[in-house]
Backbone atoms as SQL, in Angstrom:
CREATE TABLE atoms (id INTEGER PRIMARY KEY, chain TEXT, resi INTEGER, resn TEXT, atom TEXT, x REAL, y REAL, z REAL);
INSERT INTO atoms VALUES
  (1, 'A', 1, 'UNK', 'N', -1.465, -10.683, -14.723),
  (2, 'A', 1, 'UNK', 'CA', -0.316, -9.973, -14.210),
  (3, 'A', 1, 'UNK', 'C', -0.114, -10.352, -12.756),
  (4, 'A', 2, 'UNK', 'N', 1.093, -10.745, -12.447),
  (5, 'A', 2, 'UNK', 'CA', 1.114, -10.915, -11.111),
  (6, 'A', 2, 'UNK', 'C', 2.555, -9.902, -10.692),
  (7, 'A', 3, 'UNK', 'N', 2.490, -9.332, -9.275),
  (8, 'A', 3, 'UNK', 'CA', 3.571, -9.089, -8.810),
  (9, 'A', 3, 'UNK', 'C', 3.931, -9.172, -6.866),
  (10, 'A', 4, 'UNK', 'N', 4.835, -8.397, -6.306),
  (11, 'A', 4, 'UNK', 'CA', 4.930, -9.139, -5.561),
  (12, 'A', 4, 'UNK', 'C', 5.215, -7.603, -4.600),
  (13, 'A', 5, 'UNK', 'N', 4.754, -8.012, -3.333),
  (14, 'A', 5, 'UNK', 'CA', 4.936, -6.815, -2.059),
  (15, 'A', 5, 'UNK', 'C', 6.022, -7.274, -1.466),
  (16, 'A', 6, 'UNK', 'N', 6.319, -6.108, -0.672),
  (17, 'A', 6, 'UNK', 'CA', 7.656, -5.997, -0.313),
  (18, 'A', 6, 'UNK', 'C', 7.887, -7.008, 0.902),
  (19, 'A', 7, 'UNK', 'N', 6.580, -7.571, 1.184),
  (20, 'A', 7, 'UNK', 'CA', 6.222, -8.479, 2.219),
  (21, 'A', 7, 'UNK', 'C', 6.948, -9.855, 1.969),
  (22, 'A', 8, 'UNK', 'N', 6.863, -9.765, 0.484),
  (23, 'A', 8, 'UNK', 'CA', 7.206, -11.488, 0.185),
  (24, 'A', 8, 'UNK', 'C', 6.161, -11.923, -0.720),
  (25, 'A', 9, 'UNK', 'N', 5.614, -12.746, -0.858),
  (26, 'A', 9, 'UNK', 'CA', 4.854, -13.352, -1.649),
  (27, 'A', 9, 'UNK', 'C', 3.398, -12.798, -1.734),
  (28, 'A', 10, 'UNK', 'N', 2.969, -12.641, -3.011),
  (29, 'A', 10, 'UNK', 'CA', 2.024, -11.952, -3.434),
  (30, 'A', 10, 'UNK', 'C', 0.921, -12.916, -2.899),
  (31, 'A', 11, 'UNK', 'N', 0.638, -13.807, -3.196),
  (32, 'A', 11, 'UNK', 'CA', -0.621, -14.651, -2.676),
  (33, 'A', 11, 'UNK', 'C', -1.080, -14.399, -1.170),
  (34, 'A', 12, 'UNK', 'N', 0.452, -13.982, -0.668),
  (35, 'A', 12, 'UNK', 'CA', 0.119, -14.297, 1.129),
  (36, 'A', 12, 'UNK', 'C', -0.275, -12.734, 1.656),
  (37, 'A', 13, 'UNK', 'N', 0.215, -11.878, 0.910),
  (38, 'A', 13, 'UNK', 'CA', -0.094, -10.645, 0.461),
  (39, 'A', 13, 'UNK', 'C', -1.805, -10.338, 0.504),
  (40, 'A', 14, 'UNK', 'N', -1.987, -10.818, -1.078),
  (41, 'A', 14, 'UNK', 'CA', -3.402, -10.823, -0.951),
  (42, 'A', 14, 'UNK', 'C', -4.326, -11.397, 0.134),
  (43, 'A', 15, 'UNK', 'N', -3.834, -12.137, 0.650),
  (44, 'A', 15, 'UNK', 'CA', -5.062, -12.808, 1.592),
  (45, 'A', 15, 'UNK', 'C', -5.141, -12.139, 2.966),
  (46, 'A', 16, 'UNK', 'N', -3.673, -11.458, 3.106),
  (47, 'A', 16, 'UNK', 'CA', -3.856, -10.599, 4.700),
  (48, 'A', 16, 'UNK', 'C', -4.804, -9.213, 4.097),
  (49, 'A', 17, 'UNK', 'N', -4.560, -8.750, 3.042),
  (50, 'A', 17, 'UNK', 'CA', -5.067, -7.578, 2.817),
  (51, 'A', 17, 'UNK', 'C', -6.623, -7.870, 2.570),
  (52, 'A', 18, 'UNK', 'N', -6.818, -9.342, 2.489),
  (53, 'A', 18, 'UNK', 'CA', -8.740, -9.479, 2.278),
  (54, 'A', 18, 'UNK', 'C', -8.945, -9.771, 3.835),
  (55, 'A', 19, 'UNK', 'N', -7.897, -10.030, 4.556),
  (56, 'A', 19, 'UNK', 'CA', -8.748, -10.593, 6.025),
  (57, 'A', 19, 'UNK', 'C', -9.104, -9.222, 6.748),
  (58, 'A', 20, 'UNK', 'N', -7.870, -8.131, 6.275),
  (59, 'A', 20, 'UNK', 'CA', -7.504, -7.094, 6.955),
  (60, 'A', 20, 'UNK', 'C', -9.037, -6.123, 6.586),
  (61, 'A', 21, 'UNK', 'N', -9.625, -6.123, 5.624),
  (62, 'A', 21, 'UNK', 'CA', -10.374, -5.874, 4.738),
  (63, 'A', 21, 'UNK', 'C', -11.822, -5.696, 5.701),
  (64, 'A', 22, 'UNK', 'N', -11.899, -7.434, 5.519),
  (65, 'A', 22, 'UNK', 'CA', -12.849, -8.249, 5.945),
  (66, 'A', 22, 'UNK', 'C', -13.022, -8.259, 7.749),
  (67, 'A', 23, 'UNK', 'N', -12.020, -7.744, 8.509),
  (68, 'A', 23, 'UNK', 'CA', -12.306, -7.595, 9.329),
  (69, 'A', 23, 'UNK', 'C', -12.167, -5.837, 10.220),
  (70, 'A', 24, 'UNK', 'N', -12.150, -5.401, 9.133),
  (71, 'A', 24, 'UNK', 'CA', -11.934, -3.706, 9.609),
  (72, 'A', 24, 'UNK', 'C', -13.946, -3.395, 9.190),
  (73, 'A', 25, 'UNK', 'N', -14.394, -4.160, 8.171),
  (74, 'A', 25, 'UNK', 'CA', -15.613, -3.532, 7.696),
  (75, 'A', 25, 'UNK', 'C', -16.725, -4.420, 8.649),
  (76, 'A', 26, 'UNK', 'N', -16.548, -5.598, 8.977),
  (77, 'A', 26, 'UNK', 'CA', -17.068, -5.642, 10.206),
  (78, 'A', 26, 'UNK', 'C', -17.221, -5.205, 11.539),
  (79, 'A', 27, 'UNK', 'N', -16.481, -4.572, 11.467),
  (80, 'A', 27, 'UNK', 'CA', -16.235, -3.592, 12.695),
  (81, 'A', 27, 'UNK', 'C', -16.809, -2.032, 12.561),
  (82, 'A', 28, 'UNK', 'N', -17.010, -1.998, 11.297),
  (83, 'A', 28, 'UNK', 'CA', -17.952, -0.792, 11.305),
  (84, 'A', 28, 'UNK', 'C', -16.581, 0.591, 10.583),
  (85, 'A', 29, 'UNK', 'N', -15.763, -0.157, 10.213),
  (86, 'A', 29, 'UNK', 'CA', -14.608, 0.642, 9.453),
  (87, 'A', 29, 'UNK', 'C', -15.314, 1.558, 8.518),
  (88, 'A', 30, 'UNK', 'N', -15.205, 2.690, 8.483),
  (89, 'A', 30, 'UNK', 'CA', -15.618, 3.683, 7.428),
  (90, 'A', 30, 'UNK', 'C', -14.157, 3.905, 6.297),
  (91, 'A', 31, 'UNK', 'N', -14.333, 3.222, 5.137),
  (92, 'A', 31, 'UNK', 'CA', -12.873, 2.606, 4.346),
  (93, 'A', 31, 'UNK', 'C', -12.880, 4.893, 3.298),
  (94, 'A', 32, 'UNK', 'N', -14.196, 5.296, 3.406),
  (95, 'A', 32, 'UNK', 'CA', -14.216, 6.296, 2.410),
  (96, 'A', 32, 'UNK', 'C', -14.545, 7.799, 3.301),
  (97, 'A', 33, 'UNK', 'N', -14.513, 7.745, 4.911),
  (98, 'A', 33, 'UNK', 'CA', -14.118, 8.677, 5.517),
  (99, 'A', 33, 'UNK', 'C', -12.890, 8.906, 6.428),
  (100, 'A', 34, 'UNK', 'N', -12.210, 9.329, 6.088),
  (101, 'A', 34, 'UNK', 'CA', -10.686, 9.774, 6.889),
  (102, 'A', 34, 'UNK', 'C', -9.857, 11.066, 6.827),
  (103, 'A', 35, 'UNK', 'N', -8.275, 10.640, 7.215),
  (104, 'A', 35, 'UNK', 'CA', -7.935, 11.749, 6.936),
  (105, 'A', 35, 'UNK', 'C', -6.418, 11.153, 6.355),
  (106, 'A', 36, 'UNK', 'N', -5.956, 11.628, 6.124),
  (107, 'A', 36, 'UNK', 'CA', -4.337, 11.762, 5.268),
  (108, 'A', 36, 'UNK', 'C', -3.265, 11.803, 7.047),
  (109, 'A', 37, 'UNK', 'N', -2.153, 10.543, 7.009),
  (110, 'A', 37, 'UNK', 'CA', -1.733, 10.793, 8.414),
  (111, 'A', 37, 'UNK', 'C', 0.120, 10.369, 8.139),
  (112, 'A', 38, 'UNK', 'N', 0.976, 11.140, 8.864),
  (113, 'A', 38, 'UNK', 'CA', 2.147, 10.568, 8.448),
  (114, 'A', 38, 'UNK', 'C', 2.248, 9.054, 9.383),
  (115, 'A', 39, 'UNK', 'N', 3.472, 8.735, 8.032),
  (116, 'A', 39, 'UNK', 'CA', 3.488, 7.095, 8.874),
  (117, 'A', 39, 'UNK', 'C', 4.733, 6.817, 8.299),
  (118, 'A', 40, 'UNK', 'N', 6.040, 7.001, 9.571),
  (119, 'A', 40, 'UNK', 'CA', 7.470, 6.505, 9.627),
  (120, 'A', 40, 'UNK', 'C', 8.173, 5.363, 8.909),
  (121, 'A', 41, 'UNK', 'N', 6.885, 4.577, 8.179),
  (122, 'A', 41, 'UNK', 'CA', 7.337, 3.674, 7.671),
  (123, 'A', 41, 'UNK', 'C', 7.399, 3.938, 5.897),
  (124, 'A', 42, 'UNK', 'N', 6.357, 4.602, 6.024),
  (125, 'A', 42, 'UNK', 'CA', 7.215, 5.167, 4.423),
  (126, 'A', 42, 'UNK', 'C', 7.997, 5.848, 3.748),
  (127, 'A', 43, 'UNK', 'N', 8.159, 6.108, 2.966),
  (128, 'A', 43, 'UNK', 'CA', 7.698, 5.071, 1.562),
  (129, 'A', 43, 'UNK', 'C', 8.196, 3.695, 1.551),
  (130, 'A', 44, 'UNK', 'N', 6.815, 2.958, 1.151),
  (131, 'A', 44, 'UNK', 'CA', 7.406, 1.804, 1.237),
  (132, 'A', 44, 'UNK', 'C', 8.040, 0.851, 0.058),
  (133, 'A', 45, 'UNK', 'N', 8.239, 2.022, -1.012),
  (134, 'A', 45, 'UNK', 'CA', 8.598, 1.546, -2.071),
  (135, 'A', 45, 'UNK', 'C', 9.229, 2.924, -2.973),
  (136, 'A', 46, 'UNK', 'N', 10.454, 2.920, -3.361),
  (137, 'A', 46, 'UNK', 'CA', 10.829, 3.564, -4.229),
  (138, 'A', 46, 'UNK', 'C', 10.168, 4.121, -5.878),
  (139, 'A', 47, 'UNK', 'N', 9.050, 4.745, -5.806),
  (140, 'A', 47, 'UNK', 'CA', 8.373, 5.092, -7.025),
  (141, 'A', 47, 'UNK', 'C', 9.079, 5.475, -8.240),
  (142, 'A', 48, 'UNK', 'N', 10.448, 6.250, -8.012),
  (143, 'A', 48, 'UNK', 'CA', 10.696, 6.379, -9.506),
  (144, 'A', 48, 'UNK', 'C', 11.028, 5.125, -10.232),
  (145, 'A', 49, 'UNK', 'N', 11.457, 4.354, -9.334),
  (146, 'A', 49, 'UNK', 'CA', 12.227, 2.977, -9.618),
  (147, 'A', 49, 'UNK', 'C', 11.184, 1.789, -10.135),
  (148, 'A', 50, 'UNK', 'N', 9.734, 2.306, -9.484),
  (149, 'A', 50, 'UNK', 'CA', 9.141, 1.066, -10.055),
  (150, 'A', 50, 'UNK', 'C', 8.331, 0.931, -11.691),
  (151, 'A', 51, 'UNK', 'N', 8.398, -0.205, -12.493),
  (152, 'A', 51, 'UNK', 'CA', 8.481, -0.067, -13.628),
  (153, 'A', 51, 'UNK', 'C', 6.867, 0.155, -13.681),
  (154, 'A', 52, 'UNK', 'N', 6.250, 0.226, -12.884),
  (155, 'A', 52, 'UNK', 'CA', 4.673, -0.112, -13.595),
  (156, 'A', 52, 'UNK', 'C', 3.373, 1.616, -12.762),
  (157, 'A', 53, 'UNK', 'N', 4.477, 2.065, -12.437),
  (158, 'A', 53, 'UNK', 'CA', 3.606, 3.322, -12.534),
  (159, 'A', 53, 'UNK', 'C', 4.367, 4.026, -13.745),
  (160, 'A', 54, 'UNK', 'N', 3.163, 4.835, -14.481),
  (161, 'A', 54, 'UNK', 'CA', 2.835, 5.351, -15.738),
  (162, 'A', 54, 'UNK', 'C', 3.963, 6.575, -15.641),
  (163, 'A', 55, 'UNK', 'N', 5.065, 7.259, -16.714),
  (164, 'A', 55, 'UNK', 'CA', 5.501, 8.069, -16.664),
  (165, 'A', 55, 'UNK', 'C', 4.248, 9.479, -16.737),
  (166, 'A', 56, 'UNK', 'N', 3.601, 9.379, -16.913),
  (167, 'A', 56, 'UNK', 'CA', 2.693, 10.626, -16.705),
  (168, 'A', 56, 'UNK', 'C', 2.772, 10.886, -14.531),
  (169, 'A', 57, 'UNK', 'N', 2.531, 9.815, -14.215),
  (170, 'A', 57, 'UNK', 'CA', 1.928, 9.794, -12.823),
  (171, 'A', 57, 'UNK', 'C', 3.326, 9.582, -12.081),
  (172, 'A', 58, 'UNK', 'N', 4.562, 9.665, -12.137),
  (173, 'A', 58, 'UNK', 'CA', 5.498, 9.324, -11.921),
  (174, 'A', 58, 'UNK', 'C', 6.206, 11.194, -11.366),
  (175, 'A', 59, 'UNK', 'N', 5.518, 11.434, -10.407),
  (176, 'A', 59, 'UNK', 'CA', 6.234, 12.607, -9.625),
  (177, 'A', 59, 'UNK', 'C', 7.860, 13.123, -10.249),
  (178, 'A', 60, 'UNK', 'N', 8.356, 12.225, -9.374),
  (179, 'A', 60, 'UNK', 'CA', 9.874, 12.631, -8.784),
  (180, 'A', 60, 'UNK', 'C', 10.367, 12.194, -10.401),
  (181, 'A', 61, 'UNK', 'N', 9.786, 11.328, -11.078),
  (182, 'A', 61, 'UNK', 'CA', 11.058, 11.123, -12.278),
  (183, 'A', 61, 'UNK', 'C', 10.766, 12.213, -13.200),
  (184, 'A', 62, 'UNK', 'N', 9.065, 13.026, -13.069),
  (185, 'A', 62, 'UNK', 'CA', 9.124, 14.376, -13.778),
  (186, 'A', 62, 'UNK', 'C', 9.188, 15.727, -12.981),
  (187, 'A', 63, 'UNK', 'N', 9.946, 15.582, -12.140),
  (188, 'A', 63, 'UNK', 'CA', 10.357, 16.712, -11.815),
  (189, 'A', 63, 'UNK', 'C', 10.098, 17.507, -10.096),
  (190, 'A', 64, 'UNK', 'N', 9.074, 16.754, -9.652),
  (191, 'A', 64, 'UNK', 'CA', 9.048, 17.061, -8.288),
  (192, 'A', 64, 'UNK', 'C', 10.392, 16.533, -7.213),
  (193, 'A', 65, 'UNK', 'N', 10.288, 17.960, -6.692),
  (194, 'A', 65, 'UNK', 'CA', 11.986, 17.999, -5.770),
  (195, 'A', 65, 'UNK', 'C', 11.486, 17.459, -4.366),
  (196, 'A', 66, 'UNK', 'N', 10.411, 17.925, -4.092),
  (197, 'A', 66, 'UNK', 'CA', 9.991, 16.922, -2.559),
  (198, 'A', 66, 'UNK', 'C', 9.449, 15.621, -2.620),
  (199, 'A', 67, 'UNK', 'N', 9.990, 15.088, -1.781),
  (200, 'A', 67, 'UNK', 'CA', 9.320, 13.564, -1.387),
  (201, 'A', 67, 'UNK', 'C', 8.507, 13.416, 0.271),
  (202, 'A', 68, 'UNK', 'N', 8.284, 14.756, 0.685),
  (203, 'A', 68, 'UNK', 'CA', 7.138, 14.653, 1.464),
  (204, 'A', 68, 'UNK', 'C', 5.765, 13.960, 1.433),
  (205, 'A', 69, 'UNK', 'N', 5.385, 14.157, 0.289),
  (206, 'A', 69, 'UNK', 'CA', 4.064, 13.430, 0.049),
  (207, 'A', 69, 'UNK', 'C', 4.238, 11.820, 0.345),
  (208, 'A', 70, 'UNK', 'N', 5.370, 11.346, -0.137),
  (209, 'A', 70, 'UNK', 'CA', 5.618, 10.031, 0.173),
  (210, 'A', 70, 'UNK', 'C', 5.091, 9.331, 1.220),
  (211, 'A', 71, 'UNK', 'N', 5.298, 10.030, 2.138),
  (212, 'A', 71, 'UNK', 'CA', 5.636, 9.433, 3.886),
  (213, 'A', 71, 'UNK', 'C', 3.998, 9.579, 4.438),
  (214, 'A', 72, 'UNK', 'N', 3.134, 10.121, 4.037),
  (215, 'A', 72, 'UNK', 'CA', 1.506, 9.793, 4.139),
  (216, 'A', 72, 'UNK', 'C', 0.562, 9.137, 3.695),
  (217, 'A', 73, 'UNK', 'N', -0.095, 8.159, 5.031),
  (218, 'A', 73, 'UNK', 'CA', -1.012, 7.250, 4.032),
  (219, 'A', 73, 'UNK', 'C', -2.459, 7.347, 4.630),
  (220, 'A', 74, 'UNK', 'N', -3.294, 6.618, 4.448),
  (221, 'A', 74, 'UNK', 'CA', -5.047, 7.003, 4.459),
  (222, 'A', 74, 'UNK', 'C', -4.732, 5.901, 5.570),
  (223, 'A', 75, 'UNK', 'N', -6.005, 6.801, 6.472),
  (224, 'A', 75, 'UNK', 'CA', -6.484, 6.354, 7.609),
  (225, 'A', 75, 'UNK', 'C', -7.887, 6.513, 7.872),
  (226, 'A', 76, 'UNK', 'N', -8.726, 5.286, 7.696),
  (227, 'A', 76, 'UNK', 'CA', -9.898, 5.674, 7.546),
  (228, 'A', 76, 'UNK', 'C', -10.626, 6.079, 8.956),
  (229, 'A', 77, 'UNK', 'N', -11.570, 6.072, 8.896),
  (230, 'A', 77, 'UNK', 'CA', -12.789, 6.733, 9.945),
  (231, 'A', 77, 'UNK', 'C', -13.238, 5.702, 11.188),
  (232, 'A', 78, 'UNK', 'N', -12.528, 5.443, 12.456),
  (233, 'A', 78, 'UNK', 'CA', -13.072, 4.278, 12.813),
  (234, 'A', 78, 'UNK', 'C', -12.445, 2.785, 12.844),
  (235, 'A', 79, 'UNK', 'N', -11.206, 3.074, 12.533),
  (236, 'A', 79, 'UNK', 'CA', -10.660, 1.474, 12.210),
  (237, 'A', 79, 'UNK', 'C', -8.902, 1.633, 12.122),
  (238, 'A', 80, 'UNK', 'N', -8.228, 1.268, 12.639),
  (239, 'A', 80, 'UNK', 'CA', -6.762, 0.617, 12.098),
  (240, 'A', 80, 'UNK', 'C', -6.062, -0.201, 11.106),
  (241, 'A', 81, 'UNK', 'N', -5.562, 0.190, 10.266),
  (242, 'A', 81, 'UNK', 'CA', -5.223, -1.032, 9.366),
  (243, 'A', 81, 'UNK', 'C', -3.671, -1.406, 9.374),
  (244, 'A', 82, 'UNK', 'N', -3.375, -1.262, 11.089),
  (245, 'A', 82, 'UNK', 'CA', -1.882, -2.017, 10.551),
  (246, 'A', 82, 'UNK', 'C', -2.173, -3.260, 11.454);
């Protein structure tokens, strides 16, 4: 299965997200302690719209009226990942 980020090309995709990876955990990044933080840039993708999340897990197309949750993403313990 391949698909593609909103970045552009999936390959180039993957490889920032292994450097990004690869150089947050050298640094002593804690990837599984954080906290939940808003971030202006989301959502960065329209969820009801996309075909490959599961109608079970699919919020807003079953029925949730807020899209607050959207706009928060994980920030781990120790590290930056933009």
């Amino acid at each position: 299965m391949s698909f593609r980020f909103h970045s552009g090309s999936s390959l180039t995709a993957a490889v920032s997200l292994l450097l990004l990876v690869y150089k947050a955990s050298a640094s002593g990044c804690d990837f599984f302690t954080g906290s939940w933080v808003v971030d202006g840039s989301y959502p960065l993708y329209n969820a009801s719209a996309c075909p490959f999340i599961e109608r079970e897990f699919s919020c807003q197309n079953n029925g949730r009226p807020d899209s607050l949750y959207t706009t928060f993403r994980w920030k781990p313990l120790h590290c930056n990942l933009q």
